[in-house]
Backbone bond lengths (Angstrom), bond angles and torsions (degrees), N, CA, C in turn:
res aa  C-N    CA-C-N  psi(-1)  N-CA   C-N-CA  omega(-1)  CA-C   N-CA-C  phi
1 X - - - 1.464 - - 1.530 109.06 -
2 X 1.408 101.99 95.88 1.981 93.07 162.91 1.818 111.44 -29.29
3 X 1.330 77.70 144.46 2.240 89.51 160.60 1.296 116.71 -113.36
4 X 1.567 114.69 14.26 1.641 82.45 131.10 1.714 111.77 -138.62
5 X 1.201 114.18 -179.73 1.171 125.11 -164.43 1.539 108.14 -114.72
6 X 2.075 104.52 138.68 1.458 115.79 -150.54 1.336 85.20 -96.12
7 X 1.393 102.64 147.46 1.745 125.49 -179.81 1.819 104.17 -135.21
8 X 1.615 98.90 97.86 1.580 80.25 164.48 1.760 107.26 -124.51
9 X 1.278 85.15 -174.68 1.664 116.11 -160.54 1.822 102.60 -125.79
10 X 0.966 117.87 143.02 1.822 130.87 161.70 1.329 98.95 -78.72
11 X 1.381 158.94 -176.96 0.899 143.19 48.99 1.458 128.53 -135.02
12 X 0.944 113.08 161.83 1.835 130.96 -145.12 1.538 116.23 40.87
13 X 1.644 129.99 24.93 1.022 142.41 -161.61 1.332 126.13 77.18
14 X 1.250 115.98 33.51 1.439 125.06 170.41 1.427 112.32 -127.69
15 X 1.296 115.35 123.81 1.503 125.32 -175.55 1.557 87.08 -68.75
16 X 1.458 116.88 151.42 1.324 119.39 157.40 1.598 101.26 -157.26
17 X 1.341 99.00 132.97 1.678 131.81 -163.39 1.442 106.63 -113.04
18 X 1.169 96.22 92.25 1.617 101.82 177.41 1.526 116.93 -111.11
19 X 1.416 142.50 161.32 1.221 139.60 -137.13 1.816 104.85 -130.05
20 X 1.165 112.02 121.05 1.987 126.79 177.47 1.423 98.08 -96.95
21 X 1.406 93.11 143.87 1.743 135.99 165.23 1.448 109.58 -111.02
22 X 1.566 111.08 98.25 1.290 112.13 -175.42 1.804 105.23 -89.75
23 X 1.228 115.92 130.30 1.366 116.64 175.91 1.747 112.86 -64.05
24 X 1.232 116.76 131.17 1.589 91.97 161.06 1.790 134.75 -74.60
25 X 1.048 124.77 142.42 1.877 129.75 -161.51 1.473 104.93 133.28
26 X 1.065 112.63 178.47 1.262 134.58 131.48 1.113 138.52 -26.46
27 X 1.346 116.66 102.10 1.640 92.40 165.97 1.558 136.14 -120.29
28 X 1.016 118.89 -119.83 1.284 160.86 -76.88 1.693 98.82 9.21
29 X 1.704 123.84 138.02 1.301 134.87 -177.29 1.729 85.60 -116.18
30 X 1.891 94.06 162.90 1.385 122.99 139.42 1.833 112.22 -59.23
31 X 1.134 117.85 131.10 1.311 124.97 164.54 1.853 138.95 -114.29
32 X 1.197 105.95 147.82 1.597 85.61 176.18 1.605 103.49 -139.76
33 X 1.285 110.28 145.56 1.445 130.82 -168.32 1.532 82.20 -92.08
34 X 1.744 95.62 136.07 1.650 108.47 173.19 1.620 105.81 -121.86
35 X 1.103 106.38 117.17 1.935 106.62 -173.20 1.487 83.91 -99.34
36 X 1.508 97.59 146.00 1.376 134.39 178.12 1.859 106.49 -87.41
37 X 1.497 106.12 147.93 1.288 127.14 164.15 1.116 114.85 -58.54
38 X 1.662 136.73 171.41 1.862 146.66 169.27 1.436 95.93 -41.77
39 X 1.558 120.75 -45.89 1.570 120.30 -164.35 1.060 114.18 -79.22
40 X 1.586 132.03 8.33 1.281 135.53 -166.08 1.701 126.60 42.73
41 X 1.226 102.42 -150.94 1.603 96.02 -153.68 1.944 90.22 -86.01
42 X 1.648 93.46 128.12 1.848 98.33 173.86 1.403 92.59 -144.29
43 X 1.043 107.41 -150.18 1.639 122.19 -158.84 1.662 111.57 -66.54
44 X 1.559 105.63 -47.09 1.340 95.24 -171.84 1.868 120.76 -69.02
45 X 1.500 104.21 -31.22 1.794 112.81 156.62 1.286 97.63 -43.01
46 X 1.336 160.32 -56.04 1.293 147.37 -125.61 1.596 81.89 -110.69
47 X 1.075 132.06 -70.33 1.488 117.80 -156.75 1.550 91.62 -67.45
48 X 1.440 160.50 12.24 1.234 160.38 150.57 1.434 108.41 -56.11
49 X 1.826 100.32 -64.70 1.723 104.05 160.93 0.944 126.26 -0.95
50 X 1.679 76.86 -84.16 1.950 101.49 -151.19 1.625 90.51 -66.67
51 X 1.159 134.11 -26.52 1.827 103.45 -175.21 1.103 124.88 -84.76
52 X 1.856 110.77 -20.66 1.549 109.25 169.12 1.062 112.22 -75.96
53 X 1.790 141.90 -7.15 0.934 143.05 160.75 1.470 125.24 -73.43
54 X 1.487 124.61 -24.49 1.411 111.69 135.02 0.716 156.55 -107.34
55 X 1.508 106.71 39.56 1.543 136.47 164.89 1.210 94.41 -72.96
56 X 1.127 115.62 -45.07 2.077 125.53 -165.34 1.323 108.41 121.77
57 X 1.510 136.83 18.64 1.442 130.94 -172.80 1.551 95.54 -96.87
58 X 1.396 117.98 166.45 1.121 140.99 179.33 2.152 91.35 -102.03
59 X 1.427 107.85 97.64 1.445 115.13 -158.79 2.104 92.86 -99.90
60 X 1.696 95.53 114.05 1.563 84.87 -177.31 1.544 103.77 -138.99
61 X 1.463 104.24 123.60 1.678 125.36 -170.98 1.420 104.26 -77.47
62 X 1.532 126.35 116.56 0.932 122.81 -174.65 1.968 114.15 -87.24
63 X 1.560 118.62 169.59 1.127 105.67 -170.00 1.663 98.70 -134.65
64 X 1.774 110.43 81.42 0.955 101.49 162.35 1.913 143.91 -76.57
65 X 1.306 104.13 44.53 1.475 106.70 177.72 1.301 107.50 -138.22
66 X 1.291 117.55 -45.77 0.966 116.00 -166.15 1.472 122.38 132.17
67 X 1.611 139.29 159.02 1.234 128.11 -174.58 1.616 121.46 56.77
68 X 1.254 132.88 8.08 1.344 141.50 -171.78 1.513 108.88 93.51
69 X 1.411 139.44 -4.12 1.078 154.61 -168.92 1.117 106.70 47.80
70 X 1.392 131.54 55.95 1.489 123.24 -158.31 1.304 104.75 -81.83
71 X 1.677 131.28 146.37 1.350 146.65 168.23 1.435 94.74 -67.05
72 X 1.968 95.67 132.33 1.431 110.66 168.94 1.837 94.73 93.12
73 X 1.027 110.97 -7.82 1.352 85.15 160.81 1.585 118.82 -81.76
74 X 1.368 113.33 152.94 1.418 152.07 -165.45 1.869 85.69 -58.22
75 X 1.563 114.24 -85.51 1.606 97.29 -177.52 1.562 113.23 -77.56
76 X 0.784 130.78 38.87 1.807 131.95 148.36 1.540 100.71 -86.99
77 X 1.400 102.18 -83.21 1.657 130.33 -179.42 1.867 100.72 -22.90
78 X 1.264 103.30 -44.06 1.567 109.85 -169.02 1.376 101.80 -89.25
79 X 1.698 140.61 5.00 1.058 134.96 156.28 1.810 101.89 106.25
80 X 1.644 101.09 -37.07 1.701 111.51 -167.37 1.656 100.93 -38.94
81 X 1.233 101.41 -63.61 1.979 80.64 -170.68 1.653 117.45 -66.37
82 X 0.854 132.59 -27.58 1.572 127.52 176.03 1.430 130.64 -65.26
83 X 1.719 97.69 -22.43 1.251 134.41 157.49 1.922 118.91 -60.09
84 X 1.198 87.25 -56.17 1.821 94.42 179.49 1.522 101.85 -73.34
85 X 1.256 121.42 -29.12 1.620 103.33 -175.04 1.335 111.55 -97.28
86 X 1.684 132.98 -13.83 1.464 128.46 -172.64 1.650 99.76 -102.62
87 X 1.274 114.18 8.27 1.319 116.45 178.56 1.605 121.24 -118.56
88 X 1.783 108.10 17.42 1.331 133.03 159.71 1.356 111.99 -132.89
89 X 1.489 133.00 81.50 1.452 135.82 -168.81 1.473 97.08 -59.18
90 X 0.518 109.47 -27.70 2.126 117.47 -173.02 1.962 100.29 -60.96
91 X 0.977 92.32 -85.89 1.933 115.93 165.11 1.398 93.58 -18.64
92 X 1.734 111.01 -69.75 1.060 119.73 -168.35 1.616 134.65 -21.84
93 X 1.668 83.92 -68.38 1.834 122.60 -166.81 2.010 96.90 -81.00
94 X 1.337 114.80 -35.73 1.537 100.94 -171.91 1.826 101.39 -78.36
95 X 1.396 97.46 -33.83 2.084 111.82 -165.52 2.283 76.24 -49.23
96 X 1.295 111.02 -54.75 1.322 108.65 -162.19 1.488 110.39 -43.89
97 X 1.381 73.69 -65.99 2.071 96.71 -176.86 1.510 109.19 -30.84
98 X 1.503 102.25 -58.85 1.600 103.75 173.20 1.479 137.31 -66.97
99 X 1.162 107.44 -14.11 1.876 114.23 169.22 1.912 91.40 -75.17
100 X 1.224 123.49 -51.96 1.457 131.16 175.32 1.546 102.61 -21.01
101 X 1.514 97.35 -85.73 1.401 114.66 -170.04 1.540 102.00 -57.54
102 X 1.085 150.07 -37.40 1.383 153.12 174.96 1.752 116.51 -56.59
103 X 1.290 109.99 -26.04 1.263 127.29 178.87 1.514 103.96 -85.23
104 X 1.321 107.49 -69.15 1.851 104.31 -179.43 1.571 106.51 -68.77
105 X 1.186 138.14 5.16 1.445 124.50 159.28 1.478 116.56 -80.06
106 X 1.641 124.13 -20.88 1.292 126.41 -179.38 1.266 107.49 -50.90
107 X 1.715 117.63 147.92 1.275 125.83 -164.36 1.899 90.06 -90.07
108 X 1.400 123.69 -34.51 1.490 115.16 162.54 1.183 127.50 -31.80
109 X 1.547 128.56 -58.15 1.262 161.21 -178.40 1.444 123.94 -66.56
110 X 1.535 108.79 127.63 1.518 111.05 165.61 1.194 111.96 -80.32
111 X 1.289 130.62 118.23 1.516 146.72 155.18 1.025 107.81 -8.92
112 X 1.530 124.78 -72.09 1.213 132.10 -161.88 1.411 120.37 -103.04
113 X 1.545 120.65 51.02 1.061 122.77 -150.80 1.542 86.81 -169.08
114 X 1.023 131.52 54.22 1.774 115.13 -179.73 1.793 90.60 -149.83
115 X 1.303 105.73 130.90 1.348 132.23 157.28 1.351 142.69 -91.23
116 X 1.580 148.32 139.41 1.642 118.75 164.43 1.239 126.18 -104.36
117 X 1.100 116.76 176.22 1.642 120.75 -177.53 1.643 100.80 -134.22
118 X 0.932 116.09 172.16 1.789 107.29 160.00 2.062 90.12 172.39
119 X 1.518 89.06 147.58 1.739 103.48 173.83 1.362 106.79 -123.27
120 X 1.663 111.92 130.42 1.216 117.67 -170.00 1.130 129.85 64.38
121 X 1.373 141.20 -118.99 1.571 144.78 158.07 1.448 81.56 -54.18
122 X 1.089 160.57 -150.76 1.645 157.08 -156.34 1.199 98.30 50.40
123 X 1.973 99.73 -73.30 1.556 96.64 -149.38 1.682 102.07 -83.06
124 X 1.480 132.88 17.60 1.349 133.55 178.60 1.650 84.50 -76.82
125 X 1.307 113.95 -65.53 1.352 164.95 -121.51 1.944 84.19 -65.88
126 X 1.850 109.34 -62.51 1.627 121.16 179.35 2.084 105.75 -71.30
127 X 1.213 109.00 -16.81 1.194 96.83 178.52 1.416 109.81 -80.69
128 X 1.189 110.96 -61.33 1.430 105.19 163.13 1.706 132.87 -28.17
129 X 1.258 86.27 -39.72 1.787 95.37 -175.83 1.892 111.29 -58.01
130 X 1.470 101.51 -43.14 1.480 147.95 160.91 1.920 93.60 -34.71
131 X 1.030 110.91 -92.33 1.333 131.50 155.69 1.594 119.61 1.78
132 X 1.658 93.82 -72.30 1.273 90.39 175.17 1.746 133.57 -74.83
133 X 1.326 111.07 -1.21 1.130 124.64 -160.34 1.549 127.92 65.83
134 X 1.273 118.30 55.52 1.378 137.98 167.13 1.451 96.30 -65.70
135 X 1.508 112.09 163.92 1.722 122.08 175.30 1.752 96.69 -94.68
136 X 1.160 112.14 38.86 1.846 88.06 -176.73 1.379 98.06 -92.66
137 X 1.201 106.42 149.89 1.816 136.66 -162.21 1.392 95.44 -86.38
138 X 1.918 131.74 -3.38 1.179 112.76 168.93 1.542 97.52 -172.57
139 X 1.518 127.45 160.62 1.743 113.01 178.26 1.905 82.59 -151.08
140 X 1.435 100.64 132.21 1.494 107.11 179.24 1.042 101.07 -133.23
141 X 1.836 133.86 123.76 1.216 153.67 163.37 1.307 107.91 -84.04
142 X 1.585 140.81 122.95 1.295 149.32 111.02 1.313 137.26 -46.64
143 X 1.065 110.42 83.55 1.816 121.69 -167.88 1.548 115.71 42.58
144 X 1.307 100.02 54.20 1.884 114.07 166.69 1.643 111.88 -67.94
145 X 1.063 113.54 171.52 1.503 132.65 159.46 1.719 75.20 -89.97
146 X 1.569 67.99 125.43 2.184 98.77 161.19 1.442 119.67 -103.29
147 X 1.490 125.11 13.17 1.591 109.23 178.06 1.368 122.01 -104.00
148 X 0.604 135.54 172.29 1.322 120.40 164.07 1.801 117.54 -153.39
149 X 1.249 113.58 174.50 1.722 109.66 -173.52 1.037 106.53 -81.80
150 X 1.952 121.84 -30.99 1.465 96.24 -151.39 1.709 74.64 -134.25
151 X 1.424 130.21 69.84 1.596 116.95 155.38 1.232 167.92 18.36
152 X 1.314 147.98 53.06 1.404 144.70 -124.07 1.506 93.27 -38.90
153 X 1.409 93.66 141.51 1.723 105.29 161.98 1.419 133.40 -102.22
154 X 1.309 140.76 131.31 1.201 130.23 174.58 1.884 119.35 2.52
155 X 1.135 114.67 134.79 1.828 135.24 -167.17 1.488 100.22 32.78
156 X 1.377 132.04 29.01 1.583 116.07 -155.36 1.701 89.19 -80.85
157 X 1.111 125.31 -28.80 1.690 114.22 -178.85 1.482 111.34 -123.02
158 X 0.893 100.10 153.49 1.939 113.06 -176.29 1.308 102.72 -108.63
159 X 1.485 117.76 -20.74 1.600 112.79 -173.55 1.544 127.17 -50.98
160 X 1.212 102.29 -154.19 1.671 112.99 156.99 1.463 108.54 -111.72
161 X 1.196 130.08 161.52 1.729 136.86 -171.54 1.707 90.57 -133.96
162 X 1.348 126.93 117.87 1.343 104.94 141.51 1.980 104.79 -142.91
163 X 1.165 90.13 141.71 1.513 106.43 178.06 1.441 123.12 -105.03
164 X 1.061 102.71 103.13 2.537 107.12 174.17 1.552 81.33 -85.95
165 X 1.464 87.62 141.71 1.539 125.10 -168.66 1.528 119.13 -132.62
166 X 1.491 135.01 134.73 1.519 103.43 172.50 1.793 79.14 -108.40
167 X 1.764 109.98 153.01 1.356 114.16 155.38 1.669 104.43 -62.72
168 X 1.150 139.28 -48.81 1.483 125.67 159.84 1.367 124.38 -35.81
169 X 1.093 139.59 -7.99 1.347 119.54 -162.26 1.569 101.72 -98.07
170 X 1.560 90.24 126.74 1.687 98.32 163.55 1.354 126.92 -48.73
171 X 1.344 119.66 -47.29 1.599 136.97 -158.43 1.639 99.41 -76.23
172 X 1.354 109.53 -35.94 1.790 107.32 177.74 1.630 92.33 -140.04
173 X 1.331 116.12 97.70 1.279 146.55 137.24 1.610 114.32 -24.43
174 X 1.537 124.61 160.68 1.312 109.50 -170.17 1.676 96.35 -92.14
175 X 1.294 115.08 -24.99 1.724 110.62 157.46 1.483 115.73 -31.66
176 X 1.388 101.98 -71.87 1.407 109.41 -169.88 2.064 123.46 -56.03
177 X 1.595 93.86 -23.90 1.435 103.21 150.26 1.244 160.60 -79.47
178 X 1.551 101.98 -3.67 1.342 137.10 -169.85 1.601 84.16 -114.92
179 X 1.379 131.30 -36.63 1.454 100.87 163.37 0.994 146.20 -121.45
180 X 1.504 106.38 39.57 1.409 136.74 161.32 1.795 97.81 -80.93
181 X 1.593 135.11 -48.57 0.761 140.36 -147.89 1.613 84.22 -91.23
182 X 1.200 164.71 -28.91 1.342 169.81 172.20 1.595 105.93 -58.97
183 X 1.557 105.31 -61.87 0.950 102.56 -165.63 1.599 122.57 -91.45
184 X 1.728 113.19 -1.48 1.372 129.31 153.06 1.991 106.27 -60.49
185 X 1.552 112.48 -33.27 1.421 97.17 -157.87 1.368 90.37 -91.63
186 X 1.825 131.73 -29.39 1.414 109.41 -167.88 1.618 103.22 -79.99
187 X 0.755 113.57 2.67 2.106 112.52 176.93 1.278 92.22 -109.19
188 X 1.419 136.02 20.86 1.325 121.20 146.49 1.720 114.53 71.33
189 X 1.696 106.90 15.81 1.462 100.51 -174.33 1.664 105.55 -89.57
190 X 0.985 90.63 154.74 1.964 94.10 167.63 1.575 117.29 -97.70
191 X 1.761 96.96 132.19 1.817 105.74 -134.70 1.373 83.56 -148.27
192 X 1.669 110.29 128.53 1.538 134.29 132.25 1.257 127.22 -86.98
193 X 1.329 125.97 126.12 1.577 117.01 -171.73 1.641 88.43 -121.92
194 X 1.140 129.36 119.00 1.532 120.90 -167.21 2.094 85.87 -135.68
195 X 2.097 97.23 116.55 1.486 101.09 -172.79 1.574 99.96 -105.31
196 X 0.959 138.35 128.97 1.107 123.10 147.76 1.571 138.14 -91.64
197 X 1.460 132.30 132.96 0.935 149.48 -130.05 1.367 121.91 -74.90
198 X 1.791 95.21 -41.91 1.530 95.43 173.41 1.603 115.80 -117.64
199 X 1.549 118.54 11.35 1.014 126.91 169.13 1.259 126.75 -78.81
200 X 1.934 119.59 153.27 1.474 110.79 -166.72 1.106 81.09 -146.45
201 X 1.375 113.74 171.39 1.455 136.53 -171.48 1.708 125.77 -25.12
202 X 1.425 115.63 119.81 1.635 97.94 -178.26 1.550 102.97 80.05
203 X 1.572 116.81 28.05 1.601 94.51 -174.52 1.663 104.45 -93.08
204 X 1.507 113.08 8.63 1.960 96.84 162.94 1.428 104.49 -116.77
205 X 1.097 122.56 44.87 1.739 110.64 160.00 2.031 91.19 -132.13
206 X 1.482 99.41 107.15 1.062 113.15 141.37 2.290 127.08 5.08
207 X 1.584 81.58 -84.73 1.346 98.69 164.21 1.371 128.38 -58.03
208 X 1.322 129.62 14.23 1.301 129.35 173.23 1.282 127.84 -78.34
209 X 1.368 117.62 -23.99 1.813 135.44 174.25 1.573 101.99 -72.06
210 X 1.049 111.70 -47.80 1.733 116.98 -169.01 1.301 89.80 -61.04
211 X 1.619 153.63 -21.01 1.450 155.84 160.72 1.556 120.34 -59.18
212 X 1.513 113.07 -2.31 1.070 101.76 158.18 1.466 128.81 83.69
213 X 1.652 108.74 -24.80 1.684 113.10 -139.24 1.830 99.01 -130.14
214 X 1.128 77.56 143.88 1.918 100.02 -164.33 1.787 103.93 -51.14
215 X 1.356 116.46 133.82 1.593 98.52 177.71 1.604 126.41 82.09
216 X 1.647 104.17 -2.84 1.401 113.87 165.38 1.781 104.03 -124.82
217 X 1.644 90.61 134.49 1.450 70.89 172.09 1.891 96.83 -170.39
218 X 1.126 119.24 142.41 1.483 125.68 -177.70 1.571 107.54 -67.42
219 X 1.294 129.57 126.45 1.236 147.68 170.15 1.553 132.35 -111.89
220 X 1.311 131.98 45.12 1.500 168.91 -120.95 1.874 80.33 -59.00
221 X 1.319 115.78 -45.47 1.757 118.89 177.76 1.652 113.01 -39.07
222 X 1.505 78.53 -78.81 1.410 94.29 -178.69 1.423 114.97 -67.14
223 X 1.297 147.11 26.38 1.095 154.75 -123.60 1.662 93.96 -164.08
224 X 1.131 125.15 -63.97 1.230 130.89 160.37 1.546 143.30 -77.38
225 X 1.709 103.01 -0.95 1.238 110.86 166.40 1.413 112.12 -100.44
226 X 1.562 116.33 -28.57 1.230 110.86 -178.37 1.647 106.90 -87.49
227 X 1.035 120.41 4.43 1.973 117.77 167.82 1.436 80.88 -88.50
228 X 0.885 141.19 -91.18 1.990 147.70 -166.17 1.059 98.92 -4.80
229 X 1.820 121.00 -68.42 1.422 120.75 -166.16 1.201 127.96 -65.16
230 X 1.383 106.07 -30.57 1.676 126.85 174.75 1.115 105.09 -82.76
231 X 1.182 158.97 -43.00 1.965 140.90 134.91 0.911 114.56 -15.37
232 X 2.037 122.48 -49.77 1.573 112.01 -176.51 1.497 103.48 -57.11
233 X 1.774 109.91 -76.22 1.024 131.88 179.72 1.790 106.89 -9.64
234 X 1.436 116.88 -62.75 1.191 115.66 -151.12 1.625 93.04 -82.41
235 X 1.221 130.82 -34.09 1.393 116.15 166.07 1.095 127.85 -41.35
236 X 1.346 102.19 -58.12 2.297 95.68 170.68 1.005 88.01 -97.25
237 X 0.642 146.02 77.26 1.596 122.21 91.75 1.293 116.54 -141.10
238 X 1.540 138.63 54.13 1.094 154.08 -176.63 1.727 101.75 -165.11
239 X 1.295 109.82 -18.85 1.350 94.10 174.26 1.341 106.80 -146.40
240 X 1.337 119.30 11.05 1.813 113.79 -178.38 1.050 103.87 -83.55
């Protein structure tokens, strides 16, 4: 018996099979939606799980491509699916919306009690969610692309916003962070933008050096302060 349990969703005609971390107890739990990187769901999503799962969260890997988004597939690896979905912001922001709503419908799960997380395309992936005005009680990006086409708008989220940043990272520039942080304050959201200094792209997955590629790179520091904060974070406000 796998340990964890498959959760999928329809939408726009694509089955997508994404993977639960059931806490042990009782529940109904607090939950948090975990969006996956370009490479989709591999090892480091799974050990994400298992720790918000003994925190006590209801820990659920979302599957934005399709087929379970499994790591090591041939069109992941080749960019093609990350490509088809960041190149329809529309697709994009509802595919989000709907892992959201798919999460607080679980009979495990408190409704009103679910947060996101996401690394890389992930953390584009929770801003957006942010964006659209979902009720989540919190949305945390790990070195996402911060722009987006269509901008949070005035009161559109009640949540919390916080963004880990490397000043290295190619993909979000310190431009592109300074106007994430602008455009969090004129929509009135409440926003941590936390940069770190010598970190660059991918600096909390371990596996980022074995990639080879200029501007990515694992940072074990920043790697462990930004899980710390996002434990605080997700305590109040999932359980204060």
């Amino acid at each position: 018996m796998s340990e964890f349990m498959p959760v999928e969703l329809e939408h726009a005609g694509t089955l997508l099979t994404g993977k639960a971390a059931i806490p042990a107890g009782e529940g109904p739990f607090p939950a948090v939606l975990v969006m996956h990187n370009a490479l989709g769901i591999g090892e480091r999503i799974h050990e994400v799980l298992r720790r918000l799962a003994a925190l006590g969260y209801v820990a659920v890997a979302s599957d934005m491509y399709g087929g379970g988004a499994p790591a090591g597939d041939p069109a992941i690896t080749s960019g093609v699916s990350f490509q088809a979905v960041m190149q329809d912001p529309a697709l994009l922001r509802s595919r989000v919306a709907a892992w959201f709503g798919r999460v607080a419908a679980m009979p495990q799960v408190k409704a009103d009690r679910v947060a996101a997380i996401g690394y890389c395309f992930g953390g584009t992936c929770v801003l957006e969610l942010a964006r659209s005005g979902a009720p989540a009680r919190a949305v945390v990006s790990f070195h996402g692309i911060l722009t987006s086409a269509a901008p949070m708008e005035a009161g559109a989220f009640a949540g919390e916003v916080h963004a880990w940043c490397g000043a290295h990272d190619p993909f979000a520039p310190l431009d592109h962070i300074e106007g994430l942080r602008l455009e969090l304050a004129s929509a009135g959201a409440r926003h941590t933008i936390t940069t770190f200094g010598d970190a660059a792209h991918g600096f909390s997955d371990p596996g980022s050096d074995a990639l080879g590629m200029e501007g990515i790179a694992y940072n074990a520091l920043a790697d462990r302060m930004s899980w710390a904060g996002t434990v605080e974070l997700l305590g109040a406000v999932l359980r204060g």
